[in-house]
PASEBA-325555 format. One record per atom (N, C-alpha, C): x, y, z; residue in one letter. Coordinates in Angstrom, 2 decimals. Example, Ala and Ser with C-alpha at 12.3 -4.5 7.8 and 13.67 -1.06 7.14 Angstrom:
2
PT         X         Y         Z   residu
PT     13.19     -5.69      7.80        A
PT     12.30     -4.50      7.80        A
PT     13.20     -3.30      7.80        A
PT     12.85     -2.25      7.08        S
PT     13.67     -1.06      7.14        S
PT     12.90      0.03      7.87        S
//
This chain:
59
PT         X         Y         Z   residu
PT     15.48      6.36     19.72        X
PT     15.38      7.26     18.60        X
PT     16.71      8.00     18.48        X
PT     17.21      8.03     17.21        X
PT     18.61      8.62     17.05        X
PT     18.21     10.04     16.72        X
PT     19.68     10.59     16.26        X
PT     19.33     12.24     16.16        X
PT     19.28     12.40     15.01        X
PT     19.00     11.53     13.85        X
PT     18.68     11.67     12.65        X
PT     17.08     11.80     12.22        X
PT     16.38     11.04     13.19        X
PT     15.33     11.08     13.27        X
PT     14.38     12.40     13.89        X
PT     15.05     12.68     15.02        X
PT     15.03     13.82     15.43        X
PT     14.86     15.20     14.61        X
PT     15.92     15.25     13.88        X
PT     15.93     16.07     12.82        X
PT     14.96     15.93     11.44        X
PT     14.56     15.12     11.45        X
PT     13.88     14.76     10.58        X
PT     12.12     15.20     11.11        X
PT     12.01     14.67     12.32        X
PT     11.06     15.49     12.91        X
PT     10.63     16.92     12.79        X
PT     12.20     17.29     13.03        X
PT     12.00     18.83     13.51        X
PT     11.84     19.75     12.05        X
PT     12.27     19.22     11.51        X
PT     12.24     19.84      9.77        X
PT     10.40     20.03      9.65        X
PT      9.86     18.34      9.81        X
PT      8.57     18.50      9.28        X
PT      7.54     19.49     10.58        X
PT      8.16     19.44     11.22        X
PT      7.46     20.33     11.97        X
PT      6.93     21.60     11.53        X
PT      8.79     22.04     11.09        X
PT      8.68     23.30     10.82        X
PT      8.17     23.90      9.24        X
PT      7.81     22.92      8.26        X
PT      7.67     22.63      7.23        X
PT      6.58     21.53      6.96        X
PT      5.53     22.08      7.34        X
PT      4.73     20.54      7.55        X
PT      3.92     20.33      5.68        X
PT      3.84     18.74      5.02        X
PT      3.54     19.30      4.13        X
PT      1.95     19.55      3.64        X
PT      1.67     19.80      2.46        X
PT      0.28     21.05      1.83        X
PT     -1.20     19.47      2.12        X
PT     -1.65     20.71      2.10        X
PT     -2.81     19.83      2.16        X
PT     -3.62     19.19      1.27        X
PT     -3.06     19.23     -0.15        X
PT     -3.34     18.49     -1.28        X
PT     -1.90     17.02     -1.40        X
PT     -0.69     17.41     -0.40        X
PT     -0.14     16.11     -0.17        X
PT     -0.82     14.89      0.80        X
PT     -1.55     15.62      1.74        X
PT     -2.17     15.21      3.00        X
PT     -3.43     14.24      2.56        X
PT     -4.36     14.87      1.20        X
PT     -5.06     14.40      0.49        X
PT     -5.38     13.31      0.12        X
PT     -3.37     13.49     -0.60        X
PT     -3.04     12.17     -1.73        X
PT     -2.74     11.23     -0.67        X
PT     -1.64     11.14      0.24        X
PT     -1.65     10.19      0.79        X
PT     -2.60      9.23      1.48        X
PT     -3.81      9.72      1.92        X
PT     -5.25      9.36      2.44        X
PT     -6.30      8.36      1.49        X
PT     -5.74      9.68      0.14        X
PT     -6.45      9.16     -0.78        X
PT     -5.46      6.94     -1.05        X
PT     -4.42      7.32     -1.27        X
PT     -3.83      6.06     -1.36        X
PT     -3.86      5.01     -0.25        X
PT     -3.98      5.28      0.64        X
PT     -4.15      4.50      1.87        X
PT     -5.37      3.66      1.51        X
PT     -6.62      4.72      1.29        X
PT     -8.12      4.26      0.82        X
PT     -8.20      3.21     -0.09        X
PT     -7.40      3.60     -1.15        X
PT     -7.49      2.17     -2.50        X
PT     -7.09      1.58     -2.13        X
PT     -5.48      1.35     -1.04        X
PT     -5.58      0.43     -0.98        X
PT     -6.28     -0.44      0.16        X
PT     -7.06      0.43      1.18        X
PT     -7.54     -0.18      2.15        X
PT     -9.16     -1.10      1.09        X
PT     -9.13     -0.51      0.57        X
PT    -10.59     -1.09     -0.62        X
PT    -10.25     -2.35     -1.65        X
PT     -8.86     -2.44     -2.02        X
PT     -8.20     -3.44     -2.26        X
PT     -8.20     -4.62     -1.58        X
PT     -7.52     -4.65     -0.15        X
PT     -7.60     -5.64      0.61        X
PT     -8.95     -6.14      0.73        X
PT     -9.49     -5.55      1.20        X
PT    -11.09     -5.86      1.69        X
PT    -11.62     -6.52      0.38        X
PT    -11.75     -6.21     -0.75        X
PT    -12.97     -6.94     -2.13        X
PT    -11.29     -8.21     -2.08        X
PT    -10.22     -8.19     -1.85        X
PT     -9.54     -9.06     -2.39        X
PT     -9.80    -10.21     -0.65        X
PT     -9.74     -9.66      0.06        X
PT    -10.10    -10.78      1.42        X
PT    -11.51    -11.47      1.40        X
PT    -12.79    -10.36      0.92        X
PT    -14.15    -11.08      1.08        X
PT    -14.93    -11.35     -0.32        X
PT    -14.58    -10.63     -1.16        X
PT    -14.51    -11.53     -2.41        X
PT    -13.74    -12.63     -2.98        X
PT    -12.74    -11.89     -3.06        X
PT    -11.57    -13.12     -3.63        X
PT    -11.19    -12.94     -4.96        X
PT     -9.94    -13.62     -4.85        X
PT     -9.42    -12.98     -6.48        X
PT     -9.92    -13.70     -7.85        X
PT     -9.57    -13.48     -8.82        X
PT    -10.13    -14.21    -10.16        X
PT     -9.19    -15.09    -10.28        X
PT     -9.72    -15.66    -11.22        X
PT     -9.41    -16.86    -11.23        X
PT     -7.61    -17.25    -11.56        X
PT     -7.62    -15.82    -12.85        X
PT     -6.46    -15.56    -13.60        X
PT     -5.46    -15.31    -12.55        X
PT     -5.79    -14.80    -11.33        X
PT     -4.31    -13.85    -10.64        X
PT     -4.08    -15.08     -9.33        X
PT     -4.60    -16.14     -9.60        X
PT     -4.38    -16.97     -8.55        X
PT     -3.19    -17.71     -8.76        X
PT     -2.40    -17.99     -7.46        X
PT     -1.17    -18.67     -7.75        X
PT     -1.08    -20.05     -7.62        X
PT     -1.81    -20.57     -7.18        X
PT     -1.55    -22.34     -7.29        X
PT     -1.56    -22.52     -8.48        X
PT     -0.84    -23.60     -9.10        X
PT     -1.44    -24.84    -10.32        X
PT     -2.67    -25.27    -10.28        X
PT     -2.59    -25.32    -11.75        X
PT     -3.93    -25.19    -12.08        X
PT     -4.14    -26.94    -12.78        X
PT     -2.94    -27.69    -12.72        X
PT     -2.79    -28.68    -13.52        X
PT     -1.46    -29.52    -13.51        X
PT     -1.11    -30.81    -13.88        X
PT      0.26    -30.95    -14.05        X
PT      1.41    -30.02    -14.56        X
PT      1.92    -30.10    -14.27        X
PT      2.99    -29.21    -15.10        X
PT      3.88    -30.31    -16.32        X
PT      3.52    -29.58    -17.46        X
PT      3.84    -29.66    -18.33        X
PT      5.45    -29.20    -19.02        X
PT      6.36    -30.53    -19.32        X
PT      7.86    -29.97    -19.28        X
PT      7.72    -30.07    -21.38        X
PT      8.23    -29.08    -21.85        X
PT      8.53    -29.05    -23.48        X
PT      9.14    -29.60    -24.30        X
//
């Protein structure tokens, strides 16, 4: 660990942030922890899937 990090520590220490930041970040973690999960045991639609769907067609 360098002393940039260090400092960076010591700031949030002393400055830790609000508890409506503490919130949001939790809150975002959540969607996306709820994301993975319906996208691992459901599965995606049909539209957002990346294989071919067919020959490929040149114009």
């Amino acid at each position: 660990m360098n002393l940039h990090w260090l400092m960076r520590m010591r700031r949030w220490a002393q400055n830790p942030p609000s508890w409506k930041m503490v919130k949001f970040v939790f809150a975002i973690i959540a969607i996306c922890a709820a994301l993975f999960s319906v996208e691992r045991y459901v599965g995606l639609p049909e539209w957002m899937n990346a294989a071919p769907r067919g020959p490929m067609r040149l114009p």
